[in-house]
C-alpha positions in Angstrom: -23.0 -39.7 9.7 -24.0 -40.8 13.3 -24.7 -38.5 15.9 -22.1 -40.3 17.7 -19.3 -38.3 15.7 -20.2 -34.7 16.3 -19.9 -35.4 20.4 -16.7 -34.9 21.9 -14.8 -37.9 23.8 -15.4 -37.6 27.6 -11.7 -39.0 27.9 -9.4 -36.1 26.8 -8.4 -33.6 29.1 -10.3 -29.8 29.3 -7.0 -27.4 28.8 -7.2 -24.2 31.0 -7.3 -21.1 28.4 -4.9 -18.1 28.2 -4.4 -15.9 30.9 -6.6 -13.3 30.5 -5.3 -9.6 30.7 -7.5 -7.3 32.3 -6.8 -3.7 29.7 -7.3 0.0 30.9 -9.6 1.6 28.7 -9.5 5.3 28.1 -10.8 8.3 25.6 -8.7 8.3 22.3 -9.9 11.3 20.5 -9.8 14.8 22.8 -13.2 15.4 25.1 -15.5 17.8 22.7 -14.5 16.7 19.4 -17.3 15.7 16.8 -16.9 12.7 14.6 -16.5 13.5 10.9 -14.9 16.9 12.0 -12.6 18.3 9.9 -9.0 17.6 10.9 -6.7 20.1 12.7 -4.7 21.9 10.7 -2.1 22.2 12.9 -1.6 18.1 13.2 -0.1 18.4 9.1 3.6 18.1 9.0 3.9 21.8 7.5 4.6 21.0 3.6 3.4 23.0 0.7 1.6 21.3 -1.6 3.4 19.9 -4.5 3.9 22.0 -7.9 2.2 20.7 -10.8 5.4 19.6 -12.9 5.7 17.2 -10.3 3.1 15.0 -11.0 3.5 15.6 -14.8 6.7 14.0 -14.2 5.6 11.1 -12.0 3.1 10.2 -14.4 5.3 10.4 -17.6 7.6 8.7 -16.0 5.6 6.0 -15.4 3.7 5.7 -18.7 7.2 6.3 -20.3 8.4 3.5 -18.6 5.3 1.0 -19.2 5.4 1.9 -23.2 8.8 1.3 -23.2 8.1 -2.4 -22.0 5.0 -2.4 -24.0 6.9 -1.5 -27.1 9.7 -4.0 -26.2 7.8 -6.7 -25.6 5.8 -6.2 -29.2 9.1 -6.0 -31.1 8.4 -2.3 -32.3 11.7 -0.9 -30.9 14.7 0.2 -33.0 17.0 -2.7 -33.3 14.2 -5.4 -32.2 13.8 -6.3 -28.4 16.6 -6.1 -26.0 17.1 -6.5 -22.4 18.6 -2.9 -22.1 15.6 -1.4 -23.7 13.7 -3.5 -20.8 15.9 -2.7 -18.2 15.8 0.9 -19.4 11.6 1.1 -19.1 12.2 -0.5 -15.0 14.5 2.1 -14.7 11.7 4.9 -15.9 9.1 3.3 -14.0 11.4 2.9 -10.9 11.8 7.0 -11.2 7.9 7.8 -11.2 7.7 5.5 -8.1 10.4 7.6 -6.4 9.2 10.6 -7.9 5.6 10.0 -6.3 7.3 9.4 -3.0 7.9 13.3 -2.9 4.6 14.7 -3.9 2.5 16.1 -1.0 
């Protein structure tokens, strides 16, 4: 490589850049607040915290669901594989997602 190809041509034209925009800056967290500091309580939305079947459900849900496939796929389901078996194990899967949209 010649030096001659990192240099850019005189010829071409020097394009102006983007209009810059001149931003007001201001304080995001309240004056007298410590970073690291616990959060308000008052900021949470007000729910309780889940019950535990909740989670017992999310979770068996979605290993139900993935050993249903699991099985499925292997051939070690009653009446050998079958796309409502598979479509059966989505389903159980698609309820633990839903299910862990409601836990708090």
């Amino acid at each position: 490589m010649s030096s001659s190809e990192n240099v850019e041509p005189q010829d071409a034209p020097s394009r102006p850049g983007p209009a810059k925009r001149k931003v007001q800056g201001g304080r995001v967290t309240p004056k007298g607040t410590r970073a690291g500091a616990p959060p308000d309580s008052s900021m949470s939305a007000g729910h309780e915290p889940s019950p535990t079947w909740l989670a017992v459900l999310m979770f068996g849900l979605l290993g139900l669901g993935i050993l249903i496939i699991f099985f499925n796929y292997v051939g070690w389901m009653p009446g050998g594989t079958s796309n409502g078996i598979l479509l059966l194990g989505l389903g159980s899967i698609l309820g633990g997602i839903i299910t862990a949209t409601q836990y708090h």
